[in-house]
C-alpha positions in Angstrom: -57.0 -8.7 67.0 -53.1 -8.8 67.1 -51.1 -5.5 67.8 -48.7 -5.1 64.9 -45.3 -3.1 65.6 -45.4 0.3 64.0 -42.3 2.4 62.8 -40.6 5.1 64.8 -40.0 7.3 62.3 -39.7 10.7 63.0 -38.2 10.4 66.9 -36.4 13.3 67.8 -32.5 12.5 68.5 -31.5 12.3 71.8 -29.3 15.1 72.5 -32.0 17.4 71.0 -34.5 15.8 73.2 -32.6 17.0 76.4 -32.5 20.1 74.9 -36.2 20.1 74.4 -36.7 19.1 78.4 -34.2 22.1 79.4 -36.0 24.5 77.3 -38.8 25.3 79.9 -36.6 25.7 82.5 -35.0 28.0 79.9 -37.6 30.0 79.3 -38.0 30.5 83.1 -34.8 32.2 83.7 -35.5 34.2 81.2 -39.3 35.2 82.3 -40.7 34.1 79.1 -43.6 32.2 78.4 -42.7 28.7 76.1 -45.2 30.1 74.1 -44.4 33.2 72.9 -43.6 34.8 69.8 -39.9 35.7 71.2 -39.6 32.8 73.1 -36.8 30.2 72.2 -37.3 28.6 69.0 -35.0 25.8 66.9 -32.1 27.6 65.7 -31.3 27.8 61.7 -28.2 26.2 62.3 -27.8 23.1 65.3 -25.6 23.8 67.7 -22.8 21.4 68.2 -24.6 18.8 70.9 -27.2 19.0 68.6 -27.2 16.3 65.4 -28.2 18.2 62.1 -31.4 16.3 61.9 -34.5 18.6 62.7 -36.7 15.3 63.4 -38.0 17.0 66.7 -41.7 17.8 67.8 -42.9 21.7 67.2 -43.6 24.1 70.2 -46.8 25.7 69.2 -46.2 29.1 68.1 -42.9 27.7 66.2 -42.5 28.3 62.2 -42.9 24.8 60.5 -42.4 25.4 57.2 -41.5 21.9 55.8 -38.0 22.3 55.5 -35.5 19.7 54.9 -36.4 17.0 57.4 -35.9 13.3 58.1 -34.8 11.8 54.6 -37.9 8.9 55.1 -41.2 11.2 56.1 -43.1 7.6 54.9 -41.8 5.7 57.7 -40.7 2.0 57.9 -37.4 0.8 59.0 -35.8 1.1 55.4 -34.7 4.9 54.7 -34.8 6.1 51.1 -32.0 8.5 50.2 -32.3 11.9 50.6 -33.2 12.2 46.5 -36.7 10.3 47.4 -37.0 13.0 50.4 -36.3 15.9 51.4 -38.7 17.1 53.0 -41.0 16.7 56.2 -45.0 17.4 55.9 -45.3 19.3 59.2 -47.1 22.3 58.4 -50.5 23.2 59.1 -52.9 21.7 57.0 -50.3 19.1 55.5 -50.4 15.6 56.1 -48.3 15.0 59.6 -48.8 18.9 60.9 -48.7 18.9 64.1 -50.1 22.6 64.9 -52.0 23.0 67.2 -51.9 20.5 70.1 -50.2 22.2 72.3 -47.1 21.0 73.6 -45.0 18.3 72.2 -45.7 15.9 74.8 -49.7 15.8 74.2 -51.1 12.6 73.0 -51.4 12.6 69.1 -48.6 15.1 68.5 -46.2 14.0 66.1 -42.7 14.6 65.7 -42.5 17.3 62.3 -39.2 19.1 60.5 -38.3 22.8 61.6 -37.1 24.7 59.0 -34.3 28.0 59.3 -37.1 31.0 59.7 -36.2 34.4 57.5 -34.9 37.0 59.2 -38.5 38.6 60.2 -39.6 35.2 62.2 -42.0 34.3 60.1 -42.0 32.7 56.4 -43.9 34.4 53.8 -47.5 33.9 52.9 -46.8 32.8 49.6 -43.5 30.8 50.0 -45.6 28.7 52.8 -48.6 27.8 50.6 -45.6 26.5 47.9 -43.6 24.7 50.4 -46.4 22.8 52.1 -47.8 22.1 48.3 -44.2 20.7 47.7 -43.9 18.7 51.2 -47.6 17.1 50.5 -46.3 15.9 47.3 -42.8 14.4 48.6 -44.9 12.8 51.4 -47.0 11.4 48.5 -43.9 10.0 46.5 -41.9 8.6 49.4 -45.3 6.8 50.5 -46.2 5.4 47.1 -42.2 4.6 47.1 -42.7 2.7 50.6 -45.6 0.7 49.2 -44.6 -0.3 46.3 -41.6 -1.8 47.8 -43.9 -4.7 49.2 -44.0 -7.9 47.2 -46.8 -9.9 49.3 -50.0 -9.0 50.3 -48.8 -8.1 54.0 -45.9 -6.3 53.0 -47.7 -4.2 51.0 -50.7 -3.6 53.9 -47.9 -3.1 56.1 -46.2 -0.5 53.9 -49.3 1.7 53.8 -49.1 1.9 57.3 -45.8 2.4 57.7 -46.4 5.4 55.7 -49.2 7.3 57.1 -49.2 6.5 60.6 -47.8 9.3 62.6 -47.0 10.8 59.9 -50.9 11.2 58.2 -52.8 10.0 60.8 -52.8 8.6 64.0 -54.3 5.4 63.3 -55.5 3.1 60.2 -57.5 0.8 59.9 -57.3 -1.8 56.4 -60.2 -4.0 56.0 -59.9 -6.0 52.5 -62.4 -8.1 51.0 -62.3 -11.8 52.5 -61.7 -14.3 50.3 -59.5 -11.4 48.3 -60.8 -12.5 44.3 -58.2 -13.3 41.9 -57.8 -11.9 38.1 -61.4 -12.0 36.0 -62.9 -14.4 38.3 -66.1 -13.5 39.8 -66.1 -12.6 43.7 -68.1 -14.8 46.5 -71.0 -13.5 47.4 -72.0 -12.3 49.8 -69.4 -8.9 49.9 -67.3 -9.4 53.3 -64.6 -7.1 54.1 -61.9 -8.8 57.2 -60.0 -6.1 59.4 -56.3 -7.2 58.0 -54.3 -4.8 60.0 -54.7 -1.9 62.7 -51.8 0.3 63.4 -51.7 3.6 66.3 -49.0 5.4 68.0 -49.0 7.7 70.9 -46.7 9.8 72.7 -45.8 7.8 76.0 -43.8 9.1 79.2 -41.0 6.3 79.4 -37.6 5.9 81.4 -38.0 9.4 83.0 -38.5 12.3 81.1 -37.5 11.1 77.5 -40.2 11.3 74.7 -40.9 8.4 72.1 -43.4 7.1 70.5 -44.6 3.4 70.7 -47.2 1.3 69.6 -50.4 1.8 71.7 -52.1 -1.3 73.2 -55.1 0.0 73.2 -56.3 0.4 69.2 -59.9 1.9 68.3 -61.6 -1.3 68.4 -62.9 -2.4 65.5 -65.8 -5.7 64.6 -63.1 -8.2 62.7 -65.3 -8.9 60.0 -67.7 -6.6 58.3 -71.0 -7.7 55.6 -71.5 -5.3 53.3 -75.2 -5.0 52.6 -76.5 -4.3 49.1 -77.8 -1.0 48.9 -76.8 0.5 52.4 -74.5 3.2 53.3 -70.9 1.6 53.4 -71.6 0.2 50.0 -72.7 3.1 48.0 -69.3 5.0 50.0 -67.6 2.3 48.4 -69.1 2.1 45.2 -67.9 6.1 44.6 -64.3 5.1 44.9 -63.5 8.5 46.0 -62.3 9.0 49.8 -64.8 11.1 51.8 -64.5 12.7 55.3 -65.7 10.9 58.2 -68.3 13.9 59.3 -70.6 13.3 56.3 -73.8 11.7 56.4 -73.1 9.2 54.7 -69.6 8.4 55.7 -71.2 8.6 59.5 -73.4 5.6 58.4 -70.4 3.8 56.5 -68.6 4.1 59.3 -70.8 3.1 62.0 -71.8 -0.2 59.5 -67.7 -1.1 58.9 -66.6 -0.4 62.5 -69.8 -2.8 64.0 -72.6 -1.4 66.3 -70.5 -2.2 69.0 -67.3 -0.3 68.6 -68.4 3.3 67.7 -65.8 5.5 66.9 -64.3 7.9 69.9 -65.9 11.7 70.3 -63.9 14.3 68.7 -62.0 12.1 66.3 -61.7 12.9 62.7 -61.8 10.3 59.9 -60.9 9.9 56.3 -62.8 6.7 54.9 -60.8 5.8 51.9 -62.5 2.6 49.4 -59.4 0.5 48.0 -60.2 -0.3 44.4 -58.3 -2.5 42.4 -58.4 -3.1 38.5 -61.8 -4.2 38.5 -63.9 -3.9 41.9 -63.7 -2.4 44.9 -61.6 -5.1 47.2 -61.3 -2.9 50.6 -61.1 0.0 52.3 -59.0 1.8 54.6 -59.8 4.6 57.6 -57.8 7.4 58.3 -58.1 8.5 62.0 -56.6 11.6 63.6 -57.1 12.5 67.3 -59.2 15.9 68.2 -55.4 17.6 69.7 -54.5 17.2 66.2 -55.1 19.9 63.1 -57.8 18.1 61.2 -58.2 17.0 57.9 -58.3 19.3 54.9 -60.0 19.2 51.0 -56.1 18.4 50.1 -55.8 15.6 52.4 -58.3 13.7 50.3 -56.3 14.1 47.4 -53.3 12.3 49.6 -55.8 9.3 50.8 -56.6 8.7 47.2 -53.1 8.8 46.2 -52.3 6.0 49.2 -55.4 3.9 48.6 -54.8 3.7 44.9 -51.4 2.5 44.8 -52.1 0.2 47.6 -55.5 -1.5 46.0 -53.0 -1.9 42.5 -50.0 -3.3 44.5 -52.4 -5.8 46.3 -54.6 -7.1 42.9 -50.5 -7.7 41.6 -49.8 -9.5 45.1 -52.7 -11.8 44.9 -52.1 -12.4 41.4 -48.5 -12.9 41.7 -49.4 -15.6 44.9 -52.3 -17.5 42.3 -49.4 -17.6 40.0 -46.8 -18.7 42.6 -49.6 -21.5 43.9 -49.6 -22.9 40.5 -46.1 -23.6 39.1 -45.5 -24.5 43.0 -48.0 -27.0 42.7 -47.2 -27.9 39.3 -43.5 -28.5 39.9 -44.7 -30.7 43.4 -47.3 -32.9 40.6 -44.2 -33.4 38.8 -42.0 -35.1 41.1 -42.8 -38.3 43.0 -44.8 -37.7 46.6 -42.5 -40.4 48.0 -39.8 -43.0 46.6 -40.4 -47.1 46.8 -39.1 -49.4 48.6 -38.0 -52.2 46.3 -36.0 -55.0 47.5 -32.3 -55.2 48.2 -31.9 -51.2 48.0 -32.6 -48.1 50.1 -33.6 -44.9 48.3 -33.1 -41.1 49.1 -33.9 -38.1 47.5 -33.6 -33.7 47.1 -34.8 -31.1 44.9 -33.9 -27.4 45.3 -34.9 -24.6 42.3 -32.9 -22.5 41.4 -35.3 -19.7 43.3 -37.4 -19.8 46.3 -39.6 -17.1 44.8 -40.4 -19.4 41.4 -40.3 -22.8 42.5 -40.1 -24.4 39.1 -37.7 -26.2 37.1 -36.8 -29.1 34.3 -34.8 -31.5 36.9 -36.5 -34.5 38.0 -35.8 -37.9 39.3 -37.6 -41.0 39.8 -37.5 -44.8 40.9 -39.3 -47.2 39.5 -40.0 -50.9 40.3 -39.1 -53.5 37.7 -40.0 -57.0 37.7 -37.3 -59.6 39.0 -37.1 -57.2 41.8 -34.8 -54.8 39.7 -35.5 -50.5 40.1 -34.9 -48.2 37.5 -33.7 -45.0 38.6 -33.6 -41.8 36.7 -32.4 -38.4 36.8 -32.9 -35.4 34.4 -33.0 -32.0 33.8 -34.5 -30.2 31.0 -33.1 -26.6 29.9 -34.5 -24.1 31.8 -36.6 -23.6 34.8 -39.6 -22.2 34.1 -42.9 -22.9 33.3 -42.7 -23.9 29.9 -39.5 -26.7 31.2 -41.4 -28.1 34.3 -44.1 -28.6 31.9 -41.8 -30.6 29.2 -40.5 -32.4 32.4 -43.4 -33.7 33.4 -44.3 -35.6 29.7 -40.6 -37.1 30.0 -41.1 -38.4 33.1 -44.6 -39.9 32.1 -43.0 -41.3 29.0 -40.0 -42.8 30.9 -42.5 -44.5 33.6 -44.4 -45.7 30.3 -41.0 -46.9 28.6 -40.1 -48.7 32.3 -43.1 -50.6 32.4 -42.3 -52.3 29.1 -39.2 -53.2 30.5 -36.7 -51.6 27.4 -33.4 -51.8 27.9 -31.9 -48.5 29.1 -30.4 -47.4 26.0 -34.3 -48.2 24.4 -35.9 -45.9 27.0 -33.5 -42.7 25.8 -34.0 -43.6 22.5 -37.9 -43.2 22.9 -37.4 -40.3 24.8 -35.3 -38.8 22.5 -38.0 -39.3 19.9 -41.0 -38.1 22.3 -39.0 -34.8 22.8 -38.5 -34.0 19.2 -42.3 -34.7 18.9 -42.5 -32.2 21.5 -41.4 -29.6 19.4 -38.0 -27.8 18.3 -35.3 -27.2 20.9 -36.6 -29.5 23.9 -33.3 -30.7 24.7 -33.1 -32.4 28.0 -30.3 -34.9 29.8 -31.0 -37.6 31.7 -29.5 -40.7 33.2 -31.4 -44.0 33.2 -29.6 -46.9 35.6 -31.5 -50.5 36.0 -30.1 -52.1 39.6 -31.0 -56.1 39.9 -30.3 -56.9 43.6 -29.9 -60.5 42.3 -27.3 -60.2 40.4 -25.2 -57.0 41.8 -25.2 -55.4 38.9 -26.0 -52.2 37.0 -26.8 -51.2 33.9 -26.6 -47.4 32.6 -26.8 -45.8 29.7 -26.7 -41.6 29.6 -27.6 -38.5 27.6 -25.3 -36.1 28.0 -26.0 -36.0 31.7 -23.4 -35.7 34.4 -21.4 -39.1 35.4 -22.8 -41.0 38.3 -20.2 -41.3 41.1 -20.4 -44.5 43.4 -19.2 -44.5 46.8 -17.8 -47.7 47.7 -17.9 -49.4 51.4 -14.4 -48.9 52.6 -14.7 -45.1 51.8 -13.3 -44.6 48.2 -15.2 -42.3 45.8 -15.3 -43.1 42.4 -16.6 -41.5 39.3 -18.5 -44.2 36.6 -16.5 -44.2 32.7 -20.6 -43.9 31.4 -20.0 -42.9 27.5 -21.8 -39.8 27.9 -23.8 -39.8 24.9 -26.0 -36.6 23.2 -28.7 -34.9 24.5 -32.5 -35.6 24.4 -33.8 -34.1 21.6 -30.8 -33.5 19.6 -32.2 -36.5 17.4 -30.3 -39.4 15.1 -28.2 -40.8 17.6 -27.2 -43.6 19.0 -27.1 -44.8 22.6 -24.9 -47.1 24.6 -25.6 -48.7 27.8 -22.4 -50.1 30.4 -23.1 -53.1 32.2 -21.1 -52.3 35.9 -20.5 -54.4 39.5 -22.9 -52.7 42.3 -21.5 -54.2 45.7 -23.7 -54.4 48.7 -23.1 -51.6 50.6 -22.3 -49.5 47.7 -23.8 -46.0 47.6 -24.7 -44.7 43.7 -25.4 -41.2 43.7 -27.1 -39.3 40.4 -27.8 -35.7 40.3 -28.4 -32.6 38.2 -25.2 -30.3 36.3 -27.0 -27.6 38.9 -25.3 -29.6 41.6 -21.6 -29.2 40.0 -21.9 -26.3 37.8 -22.1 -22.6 38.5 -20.7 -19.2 37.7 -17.6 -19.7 40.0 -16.4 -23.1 38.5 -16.6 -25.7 35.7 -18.7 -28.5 36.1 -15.7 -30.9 36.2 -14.1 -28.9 39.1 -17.7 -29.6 40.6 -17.9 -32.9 40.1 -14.0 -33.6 41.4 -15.1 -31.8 44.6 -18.3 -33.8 45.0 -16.0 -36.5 44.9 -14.1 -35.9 47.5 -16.6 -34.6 49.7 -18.1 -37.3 49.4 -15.1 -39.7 50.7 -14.1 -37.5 53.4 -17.9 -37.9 54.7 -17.5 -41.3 54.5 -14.2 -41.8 56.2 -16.2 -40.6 59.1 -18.7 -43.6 59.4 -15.5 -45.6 59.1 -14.4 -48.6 56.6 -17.5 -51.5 57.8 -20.2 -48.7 57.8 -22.1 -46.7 54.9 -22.8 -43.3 55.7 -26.6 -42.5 56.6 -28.5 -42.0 53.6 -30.6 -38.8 54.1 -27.7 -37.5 56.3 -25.5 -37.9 52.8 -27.6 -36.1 50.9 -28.0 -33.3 53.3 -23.7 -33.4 53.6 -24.0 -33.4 49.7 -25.9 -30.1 50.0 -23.8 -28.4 52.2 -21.0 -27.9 49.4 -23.1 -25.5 47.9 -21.7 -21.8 48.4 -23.8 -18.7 48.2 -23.3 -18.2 44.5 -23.4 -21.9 43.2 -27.3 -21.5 43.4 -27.7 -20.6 39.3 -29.9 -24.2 38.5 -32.4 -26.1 40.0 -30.7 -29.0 41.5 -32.3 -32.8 42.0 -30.3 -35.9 43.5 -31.1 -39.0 43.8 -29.0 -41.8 46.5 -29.1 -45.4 46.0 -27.5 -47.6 48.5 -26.9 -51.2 47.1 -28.0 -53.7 49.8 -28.6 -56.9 47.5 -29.8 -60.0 47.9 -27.6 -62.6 49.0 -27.5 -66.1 46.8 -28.5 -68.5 49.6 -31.8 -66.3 49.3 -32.8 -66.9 45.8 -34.0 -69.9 44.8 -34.9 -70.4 40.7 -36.1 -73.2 38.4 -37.4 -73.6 35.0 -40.4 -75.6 34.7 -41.8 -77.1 31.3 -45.0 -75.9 30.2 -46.6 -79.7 31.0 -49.9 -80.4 33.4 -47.1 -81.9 35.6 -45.4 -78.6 36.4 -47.9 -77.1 39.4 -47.0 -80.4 41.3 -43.3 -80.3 40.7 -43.6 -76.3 41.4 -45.0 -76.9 44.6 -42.6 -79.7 46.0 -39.5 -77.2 44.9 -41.2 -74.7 47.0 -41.4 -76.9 49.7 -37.9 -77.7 50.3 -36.9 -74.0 49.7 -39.2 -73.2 52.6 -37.9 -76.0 54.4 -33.9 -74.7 54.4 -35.4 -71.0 55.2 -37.2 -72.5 58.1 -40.1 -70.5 57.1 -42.3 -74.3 57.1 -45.1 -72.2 58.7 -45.7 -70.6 55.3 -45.6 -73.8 53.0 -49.8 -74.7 52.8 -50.1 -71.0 51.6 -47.0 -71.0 49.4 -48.3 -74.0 47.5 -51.9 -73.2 46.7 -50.8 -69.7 45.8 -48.1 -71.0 43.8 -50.2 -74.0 42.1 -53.0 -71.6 40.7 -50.2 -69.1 39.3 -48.2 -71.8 37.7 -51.1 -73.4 36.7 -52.9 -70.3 34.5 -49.0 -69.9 33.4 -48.6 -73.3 31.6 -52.2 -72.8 30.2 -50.7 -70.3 27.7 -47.1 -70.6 27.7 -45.1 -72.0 24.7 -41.9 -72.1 26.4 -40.3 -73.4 30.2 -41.8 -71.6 32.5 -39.6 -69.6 35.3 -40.2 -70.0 39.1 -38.3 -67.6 41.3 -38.3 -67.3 45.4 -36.7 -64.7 46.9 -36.4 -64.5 51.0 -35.6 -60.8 52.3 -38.0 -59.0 55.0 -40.6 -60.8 52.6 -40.8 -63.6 51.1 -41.7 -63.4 47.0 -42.6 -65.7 44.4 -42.1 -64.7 40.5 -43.4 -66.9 37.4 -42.5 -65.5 34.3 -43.7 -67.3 31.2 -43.9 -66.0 27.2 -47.3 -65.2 26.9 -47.8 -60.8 27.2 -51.5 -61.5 27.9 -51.7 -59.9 31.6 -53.9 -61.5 34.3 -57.1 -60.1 35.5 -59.2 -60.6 38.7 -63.0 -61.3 38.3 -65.5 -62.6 39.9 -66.5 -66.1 39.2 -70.4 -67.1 38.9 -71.5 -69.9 40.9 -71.5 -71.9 38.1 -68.1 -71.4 36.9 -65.5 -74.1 37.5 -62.3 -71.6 37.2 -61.9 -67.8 37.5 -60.8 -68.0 41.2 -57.0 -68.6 41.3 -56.6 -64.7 41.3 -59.4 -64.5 44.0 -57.4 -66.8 46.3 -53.9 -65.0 45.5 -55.1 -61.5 46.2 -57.0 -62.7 49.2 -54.0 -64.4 51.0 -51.2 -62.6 49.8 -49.7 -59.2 51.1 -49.2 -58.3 48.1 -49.5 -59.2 44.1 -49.2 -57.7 40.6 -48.8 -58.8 37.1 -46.0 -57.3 34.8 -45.3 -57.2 30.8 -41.9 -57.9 29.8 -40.6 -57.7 26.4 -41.1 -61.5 25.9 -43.9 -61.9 27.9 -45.1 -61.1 31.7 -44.6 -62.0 35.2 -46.7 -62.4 37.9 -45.4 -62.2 41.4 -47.1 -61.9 45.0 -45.6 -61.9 48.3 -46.4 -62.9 51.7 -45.0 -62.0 54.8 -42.8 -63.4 56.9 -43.7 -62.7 60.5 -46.2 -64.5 61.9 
């Protein structure tokens, strides 16, 4: 069980802590007992080496009337003002009273408030009974204060103890139920409560004389996980909600049953079990110790531990339900974007995504790659308005529809147009951007058409950073318009980078100011690689980033980094072949040579059987020439296209068949193979490698 730190709360200041170490020699001069009724006490009004702060421990026999003490009686290292408290619960018979135990230094005395005393020494009867009524119920408020603050389950656990330990008790224990259950849904059986947090302080002798308190090493111990049995003690305790005092019957059962036969609880200590019930069940329960030095716990006090346990038991059932909630758009938005971006020929890929919050990690930007045939990549960026639930859910149909719309292999300005269409089926007002760029490493080119999404901006080899002239075109969604793709050079070395308007856009400047300093950042990052080098990819990004200031965080932001490597013309090798029986033996003496001036001869026997059956099932259906493409990079691939959309399929061939195993062969010897639809017909490619 891990020792958690505990607060300090409630120290006595230093100067007055001298003073409390010179009092007994005090009191000797003046042959009087420390004790005594005339004896020193605190004065009403601090003297001037002593802070205004009556934070300090009690002599026994002193008036501690509540007063005006420490402004955070709740504890924790954040201090309310003085509005949430003014006052300090250090009165007999109020929660943190320190009355008799003696002197200040015994173990389990706690550091209360001294207020001014009337002129006869001694409060009044009356005006005592109101002010510790009045202290109880600021030590209430500024405890329910404390917890509430927390957000997560252990902020919350921690914020209970904060608050009563020293100042209620000297030790808690919080057991909550293990697995915590969520909303309506029905908890595991059986009913196990987990020891989630143990907190003590005692008074300990350090550097010298001075007096603090720390954390004790030494808790109660405690069994770490507890089975509460139908029917027995600790679950009929639990069942009644209400708090109980440890001396009962019944809580002495409870007790012994939650603690573990093996950890019984310490003679002379007094207890408080209090059962932490939430909306619906009970979920936990929490022990209130205090040592036998200390005054013990009164009818009242059980008013206070159901005060604590109830806000706490609500504040956790909104935790857990706030972390389900938190679980689900996180892994909704994480469904949404890719898991991990191809690797398509002739061009390295990079990505981020940030939301606009850490605490709701949802959001309408997304981006994507996709592999086209002719080893060509579409890559898209978007962002729908908003980031919340309701966008990342829109997102996520867009991005389906554009993979969809890719695989037919439209023309860019055909894909926006769909999704244009599909979001105004979607319903009203799902508007969206997005950017949808088709690379072909063949040819070095690019085509891009936009929807009112931000300009790419392309990074050239030798350093300079320029912004695309993309027409930028309406919005998804808007409906009845047009689209117009650009046909642009993408060099080899060439860097195209898409992102979100989150990226360039915030509160503190216009999105063309944004995009003007992306710019330049940028070119300066890559006038550091110098003019015959292309800045690291994923180091880009992360440069990219780094412009962001503290307040340009308003959108979720996703970018997506292409660099253009290409493939070089002596590396393609193409032909057209006529749709004749005569075509897989002219197919496979073209592939020969091409292998040949490669020096990749090791590869020719599978090259041409592969090749014959895939030309031959082509010119079985085609109407038109039939196209044979090789392409040599770190593999080497083969492409037949023909006009026919009707796709492949592998089966198994009877032993009485005499075809059906062309496919067999190809996906047996090659690394790789797949079948495409194109507009006007299909392509089926496969690749082997080329390292022996």
């Amino acid at each position: 069980m891990t020792e958690h730190p505990t607060s300090h709360e409630g120290r006595q200041p230093l100067a007055a802590r001298s003073q409390e170490r010179a009092r007994p020699r005090q009191e000797a001069a003046a042959g009087l007992p420390s004790d005594a009724p005339g004896g020193p006490a605190a004065p009403a009004t601090p003297g001037p080496d002593v802070p205004a702060q009556p934070a300090g421990p009690a002599p026994a026999g002193t008036g501690t009337s509540g007063g005006t003490g420490h402004p955070d009686t709740a504890g924790g290292t954040d201090h309310p003002s003085t509005a949430d408290v003014t006052g300090h619960p250090g009165t007999p018979g109020v929660p943190g009273s320190s009355a008799g135990t003696g002197h200040p230094g015994a173990p389990g005395a706690v550091a209360v408030a001294v207020s001014p005393q009337r002129p006869g020494g001694e409060a009044r009867g009356g005006d005592g009974s109101a002010r510790r009524e009045g202290d109880r119920l600021r030590f209430v408020g500024a405890a329910t204060r404390r917890i509430a603050r927390g957000i997560d389950l252990d902020e919350i656990v921690l914020g209970l103890c904060r608050a009563t330990v020293p100042t209620f008790s000297d030790e808690i224990l919080v057991y909550l139920r293990d697995p915590l259950p969520v909303g309506d849904e029905r908890p595991v059986a059986p009913f196990v409560l987990r020891l989630r947090r143990t907190d003590r302080l005692r008074l300990s002798d350090l550097e010298g004389e001075e007096l603090v308190l720390v954390p004790d090493p030494d808790p109660t111990p405690a069994a770490e996980l507890c089975e509460v049995r139908s029917g027995g003690a600790l679950a009929e305790v639990l069942r009644g909600v209400r708090p109980v005092f440890g001396d009962s019957a019944a809580a002495k059962t409870a007790l012994a049953e939650l603690l573990g036969p093996e950890h019984p609880l310490p003679g002379g200590l007094r207890a408080v079990l209090a059962p932490l019930r939430g909306r619906r069940r009970v979920i936990g329960a929490a022990v209130f110790l205090r040592r036998p030095e200390r005054a013990g716990f009164e009818p009242n006090d059980l008013l206070v531990a159901a005060q604590l346990a109830t806000h706490t038991a609500l504040g956790i059932d909104k935790a857990v339900l706030y972390g389900r909630e938190a679980y689900i758009a996180d892994e909704l938005q994480r469904t949404m974007l890719p898991d991990s971006l191809p690797q398509p020929t002739g061009v390295k890929l990079a990505s981020r995504y940030l939301p606009a919050a850490e605490t709701a990690r949802v959001g309408g930007d997304w981006y994507d790659a996709i592999p086209l045939p002719g080893s060509r990549v579409a890559l898209v960026v978007g962002d729908v308005m908003g980031h919340s639930m309701t966008s990342a859910a829109i997102m996520g149909q867009l991005r389906t529809t554009a993979q969809t719309l890719a695989g037919l292999d439209l023309p860019p300005q055909e894909v926006l147009h769909h999704l244009d269409e599909q979001a105004q089926r979607l319903g009203e007002n799902r508007m969206a951007t997005c950017m949808y760029a088709v690379y072909d490493p063949v040819s070095h080119r690019i085509t891009v058409a936009n929807a009112g999404h931000p300009p790419p901006i392309l990074l050239h080899l030798g350093g300079r950073a320029e912004v695309l002239r993309v027409p930028p075109g309406a919005p998804i969604g808007v409906g009845g318009v047009d689209f117009e793709a650009v046909e642009l050079d993408a060099p080899a070395g060439a860097t195209l980078l898409l992102y979100t308007d989150g990226l360039v856009e915030s509160r503190l400047r216009d999105v063309w100011t944004g995009i003007e300093q992306l710019r330049e950042r940028l070119a300066a990052t890559a006038q550091l690689t110098g003019p015959d080098h292309s800045p690291p990819l994923e180091a880009l990004c992360d440069d990219v980033l780094d412009m962001l200031g503290p307040g340009d965080r308003d959108d979720d932001i996703a970018l997506l980094a292409a660099r253009f490597d290409g493939i070089a013309p002596s590396d393609v090798a193409y032909w057209f072949l006529e749709p004749e029986d005569a075509a897989p033996g002219r197919a496979r003496r073209l592939a020969r040579r091409a292998l040949a001036r490669w020096d990749l001869e090791e590869l020719t026997d599978s090259v041409e059987l592969l090749i014959s059956e895939v030309v031959t099932n082509a010119v079985r259906y085609a109407e038109r020439p039939v196209t044979l493409r090789l392409l040599r990079t770190d593999v080497l691939r083969c492409e037949v296209g023909d006009d026919s959309p009707q796709l492949p399929r592998q089966r198994r061939a009877r032993d009485t068949d005499e075809g059906g195993r062309g496919l067999f062969l190809v996906n047996r010897l090659a690394r790789r193979w797949g079948a495409t639809r194109l507009s006007g017909g299909k392509v089926v490619w496969f690749e082997l490698s080329t390292r022996t």
